[in-house]
C-alpha positions in Angstrom: -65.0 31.2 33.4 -62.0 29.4 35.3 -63.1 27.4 38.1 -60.8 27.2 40.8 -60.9 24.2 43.4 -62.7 25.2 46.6 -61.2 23.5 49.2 -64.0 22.8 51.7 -66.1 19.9 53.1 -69.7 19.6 53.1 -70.7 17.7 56.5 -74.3 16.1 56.6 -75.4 15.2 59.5 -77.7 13.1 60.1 -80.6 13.8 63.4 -82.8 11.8 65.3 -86.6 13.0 64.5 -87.2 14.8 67.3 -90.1 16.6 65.4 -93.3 15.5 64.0 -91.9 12.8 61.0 -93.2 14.6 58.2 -91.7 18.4 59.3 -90.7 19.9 56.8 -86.8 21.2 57.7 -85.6 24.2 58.3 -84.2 26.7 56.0 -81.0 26.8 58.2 -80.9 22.9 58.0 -81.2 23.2 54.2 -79.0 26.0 53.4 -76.1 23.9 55.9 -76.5 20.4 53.6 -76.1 22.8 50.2 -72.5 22.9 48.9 -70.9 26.8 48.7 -70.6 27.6 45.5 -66.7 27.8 44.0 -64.6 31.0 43.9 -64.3 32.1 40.7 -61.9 34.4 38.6 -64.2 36.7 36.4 -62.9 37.5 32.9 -61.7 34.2 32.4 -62.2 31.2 30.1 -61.0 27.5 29.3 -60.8 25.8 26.3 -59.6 22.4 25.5 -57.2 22.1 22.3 -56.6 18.3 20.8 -52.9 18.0 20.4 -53.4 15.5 17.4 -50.1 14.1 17.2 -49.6 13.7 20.3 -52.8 12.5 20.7 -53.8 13.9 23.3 -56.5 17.2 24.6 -54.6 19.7 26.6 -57.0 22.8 28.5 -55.8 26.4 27.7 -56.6 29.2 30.3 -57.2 32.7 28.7 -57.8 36.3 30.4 -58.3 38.9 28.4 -57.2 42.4 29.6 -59.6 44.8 31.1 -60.0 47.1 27.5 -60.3 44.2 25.1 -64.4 45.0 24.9 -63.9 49.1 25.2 -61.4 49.3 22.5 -62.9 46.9 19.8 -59.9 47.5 16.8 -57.5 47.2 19.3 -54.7 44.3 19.3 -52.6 43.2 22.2 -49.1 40.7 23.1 -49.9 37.4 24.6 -48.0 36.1 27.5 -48.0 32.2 27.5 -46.9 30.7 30.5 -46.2 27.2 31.4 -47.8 25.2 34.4 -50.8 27.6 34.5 -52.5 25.5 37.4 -50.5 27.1 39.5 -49.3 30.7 37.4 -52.4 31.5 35.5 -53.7 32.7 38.5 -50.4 34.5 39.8 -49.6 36.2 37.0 -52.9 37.5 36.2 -53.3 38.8 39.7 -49.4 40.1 39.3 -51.0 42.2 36.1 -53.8 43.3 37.3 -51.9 44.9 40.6 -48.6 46.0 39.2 -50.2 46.7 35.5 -52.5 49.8 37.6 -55.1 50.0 34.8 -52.2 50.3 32.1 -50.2 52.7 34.5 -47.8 50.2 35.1 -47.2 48.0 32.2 -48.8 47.4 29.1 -52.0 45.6 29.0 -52.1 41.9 27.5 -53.6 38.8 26.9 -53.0 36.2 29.3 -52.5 32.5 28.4 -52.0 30.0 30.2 -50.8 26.6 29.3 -52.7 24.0 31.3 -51.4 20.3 31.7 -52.7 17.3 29.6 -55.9 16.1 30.3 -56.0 12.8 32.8 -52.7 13.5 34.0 -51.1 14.4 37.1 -49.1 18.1 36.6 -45.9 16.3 37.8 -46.6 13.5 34.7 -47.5 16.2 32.1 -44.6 18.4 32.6 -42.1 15.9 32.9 -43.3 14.5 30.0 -43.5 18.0 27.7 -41.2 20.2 29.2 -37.8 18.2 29.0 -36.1 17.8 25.7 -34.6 14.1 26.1 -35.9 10.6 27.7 -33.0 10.3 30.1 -34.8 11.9 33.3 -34.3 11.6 36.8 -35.7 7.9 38.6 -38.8 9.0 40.3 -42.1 7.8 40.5 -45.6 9.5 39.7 -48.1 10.3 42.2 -50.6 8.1 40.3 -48.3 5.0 40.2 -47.0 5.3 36.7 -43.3 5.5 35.8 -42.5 9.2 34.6 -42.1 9.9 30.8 -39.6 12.1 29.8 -38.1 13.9 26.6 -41.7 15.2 24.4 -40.3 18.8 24.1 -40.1 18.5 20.4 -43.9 17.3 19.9 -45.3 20.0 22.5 -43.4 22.3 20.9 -44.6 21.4 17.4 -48.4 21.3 19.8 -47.8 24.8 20.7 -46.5 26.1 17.5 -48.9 24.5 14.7 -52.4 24.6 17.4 -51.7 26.9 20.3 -50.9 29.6 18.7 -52.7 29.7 15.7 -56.2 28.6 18.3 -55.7 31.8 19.8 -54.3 34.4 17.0 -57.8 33.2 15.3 -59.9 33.6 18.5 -58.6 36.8 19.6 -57.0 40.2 18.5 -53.4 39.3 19.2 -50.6 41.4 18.4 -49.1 38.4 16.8 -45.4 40.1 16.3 -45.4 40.2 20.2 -45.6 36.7 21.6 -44.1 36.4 24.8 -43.2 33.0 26.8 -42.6 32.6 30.7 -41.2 28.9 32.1 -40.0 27.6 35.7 -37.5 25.3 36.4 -38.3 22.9 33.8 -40.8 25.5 32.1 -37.4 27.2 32.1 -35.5 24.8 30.6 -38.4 24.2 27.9 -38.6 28.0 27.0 -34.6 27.6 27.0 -35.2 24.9 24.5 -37.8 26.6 22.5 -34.7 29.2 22.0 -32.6 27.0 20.1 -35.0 25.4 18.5 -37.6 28.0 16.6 -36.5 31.0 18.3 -38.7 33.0 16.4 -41.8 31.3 17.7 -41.5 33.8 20.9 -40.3 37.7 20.6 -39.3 37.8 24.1 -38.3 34.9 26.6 -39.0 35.3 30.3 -36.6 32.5 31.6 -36.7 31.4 35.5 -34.4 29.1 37.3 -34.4 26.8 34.1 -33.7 23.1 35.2 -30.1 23.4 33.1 -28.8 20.0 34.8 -31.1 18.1 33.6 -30.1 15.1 31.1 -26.0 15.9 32.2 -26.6 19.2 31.1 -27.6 18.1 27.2 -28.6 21.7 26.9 -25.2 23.0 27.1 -24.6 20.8 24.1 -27.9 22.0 22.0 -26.2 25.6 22.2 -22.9 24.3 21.1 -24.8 22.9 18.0 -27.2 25.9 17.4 -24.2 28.3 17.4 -22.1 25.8 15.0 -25.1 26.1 12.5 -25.9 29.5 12.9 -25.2 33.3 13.2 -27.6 34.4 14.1 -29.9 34.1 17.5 -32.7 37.3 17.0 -34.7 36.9 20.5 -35.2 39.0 23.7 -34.3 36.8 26.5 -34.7 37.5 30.2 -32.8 35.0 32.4 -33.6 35.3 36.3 -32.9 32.7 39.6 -32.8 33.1 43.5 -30.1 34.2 45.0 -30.4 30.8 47.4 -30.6 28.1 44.1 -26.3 27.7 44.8 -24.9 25.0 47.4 -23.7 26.5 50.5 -22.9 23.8 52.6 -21.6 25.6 55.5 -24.6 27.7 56.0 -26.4 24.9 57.1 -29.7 27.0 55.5 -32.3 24.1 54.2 -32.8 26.9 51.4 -29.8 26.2 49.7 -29.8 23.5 47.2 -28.2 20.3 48.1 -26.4 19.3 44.9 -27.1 21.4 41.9 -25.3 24.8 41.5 -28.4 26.2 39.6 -26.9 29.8 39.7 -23.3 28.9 38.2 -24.8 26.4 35.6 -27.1 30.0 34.3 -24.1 32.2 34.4 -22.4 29.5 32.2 -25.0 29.2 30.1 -25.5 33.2 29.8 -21.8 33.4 29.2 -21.9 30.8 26.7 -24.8 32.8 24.8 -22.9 35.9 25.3 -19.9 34.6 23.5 -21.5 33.9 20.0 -22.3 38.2 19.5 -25.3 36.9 17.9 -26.7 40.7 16.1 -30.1 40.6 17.2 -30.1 38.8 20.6 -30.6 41.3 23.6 -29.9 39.2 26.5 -30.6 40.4 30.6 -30.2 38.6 33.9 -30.7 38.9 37.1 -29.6 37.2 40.6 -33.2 37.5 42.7 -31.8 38.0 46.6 -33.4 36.3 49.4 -35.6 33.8 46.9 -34.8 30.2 46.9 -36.4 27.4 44.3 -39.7 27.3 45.5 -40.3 30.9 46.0 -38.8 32.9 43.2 -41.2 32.9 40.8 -43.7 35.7 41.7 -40.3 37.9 41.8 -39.5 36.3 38.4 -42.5 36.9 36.5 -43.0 40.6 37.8 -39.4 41.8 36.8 -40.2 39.6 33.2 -43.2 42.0 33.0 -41.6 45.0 33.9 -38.9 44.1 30.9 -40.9 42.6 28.4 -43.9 44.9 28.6 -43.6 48.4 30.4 -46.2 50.5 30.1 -46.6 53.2 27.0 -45.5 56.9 27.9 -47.6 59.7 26.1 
């Protein structure tokens, strides 16, 4: 089962004798030295995959749906979503509660894609989110200069030992795999897209990082739609209503350079504008959400289009 950090302090303190030397303590004074056990989320699991060309282990959260044991010939979609230290938990409490025992949407298996073992989140999805090495000049949390541009090998991770790892561990509906990204999770999902489109039936997209690189994206679609006709995917696009520049507003939520908004309605209209056959495409504009908060919006509407529940 998942472990989730606990965040408390265990104070010993340390007492004159003011007893006999050899009293035994108390069972108050005992229970206060003994470290609370964590809070844990029932259901789940972790496993570690080996990404071997990458060379490196990467830890997979899972959480199976609530009938997976009562209904034992039954298959169900898998949502995979990206920086799982923080959505894992979200998004299965977001199914659980908006899902109402299969009321509300359908019920699915929940994957979440953790970061790489021995790194720091901001490392690992700088590193395997972004599809070229020309990032932005930053600096690590653990010292180390940021790596950018491994999109192609975690995609090749995800496509060739992911997904297989879990097809072969549990009854997946394997013609209904779903993918949900952030900001750069966006902008990886965006790249997965254009890439092997069919590695996902449906896209949940959210404020994808589309500046990144000078916008290289931009120029990925150009090249996808020059060598193809064809784009068969389900795509949900969705960002807050306060990712724009506003100067005049003087509101800290608004971004300070990037036009996040106008660079997804260009790339939506871009998209638009092949009349790919088989691509079924949906947006949204999320009001009163900015960069940081957006997501829980995000990922509920996503579920809402990607799986709503089965009418009789």
């Amino acid at each position: 089962m998942l472990r989730l950090p606990a965040f408390v302090a265990a104070f010993l303190i340390a007492t004159a004798a003011i007893a006999e030397p050899d009293a035994e303590p108390s069972a108050s004074a005992a229970g206060a030295t003994a470290s609370p056990p964590p809070f844990v989320l029932k259901g789940t699991e972790v496993r570690t995959i080996r990404a071997k060309a990458l060379q490196r282990d990467y830890e997979i959260f899972v959480s199976l749906p609530e009938s997976y044991q009562s209904q034992p010939r039954r298959r169900f979609p898998v949502l995979f979503v990206t920086d799982a230290d923080y959505a894992f938990p979200l998004v299965r409490s977001i199914a659980r509660r908006v899902g109402n025992r299969a009321r509300g949407l359908e019920e699915f298996i929940l994957v979440g894609l953790s970061y790489s073992v021995g790194d720091t989140p901001e490392y690992s999805r700088r590193r395997d989110y972004t599809p070229t090495p020309n990032g932005e000049k930053t600096r690590d949390p653990s010292g180390k200069p940021p790596v950018f541009g491994e999109a192609e090998g975690y995609r090749r991770f995800l496509s060739e030992e992911v997904m297989p790892f879990v097809a072969a561990t549990y009854r997946t509906d394997t013609t209904r795999s779903i993918y949900a990204g952030h900001s750069y999770g966006g902008l990886f999902g965006l790249y997965v897209l254009l890439t092997e489109p069919k590695l996902f039936s449906h896209y949940i997209i959210g404020s994808p990082s589309l500046w990144f690189d000078q916008k290289v994206l931009f120029q990925r679609e150009r090249s996808y739609a020059e060598a193809n006709k064809e784009l068969k995917a389900n795509v949900f696009m969705s960002i807050a209503s306060y990712e724009t520049i506003d100067k005049a507003s003087g509101d800290p939520r608004y971004n300070g350079k990037t036009d996040m908004i106008a660079d997804l309605r260009e790339f939506e209209q871009a998209l638009r504008s092949r009349n790919y056959p088989g691509l079924k495409l949906a947006s949204e504009v999320i009001p009163g959400e900015d960069h940081l908060t957006v997501f829980p919006a995000i990922v509920t509407r996503g579920l809402l289009w990607a799986l709503p529940a089965k009418r009789d």
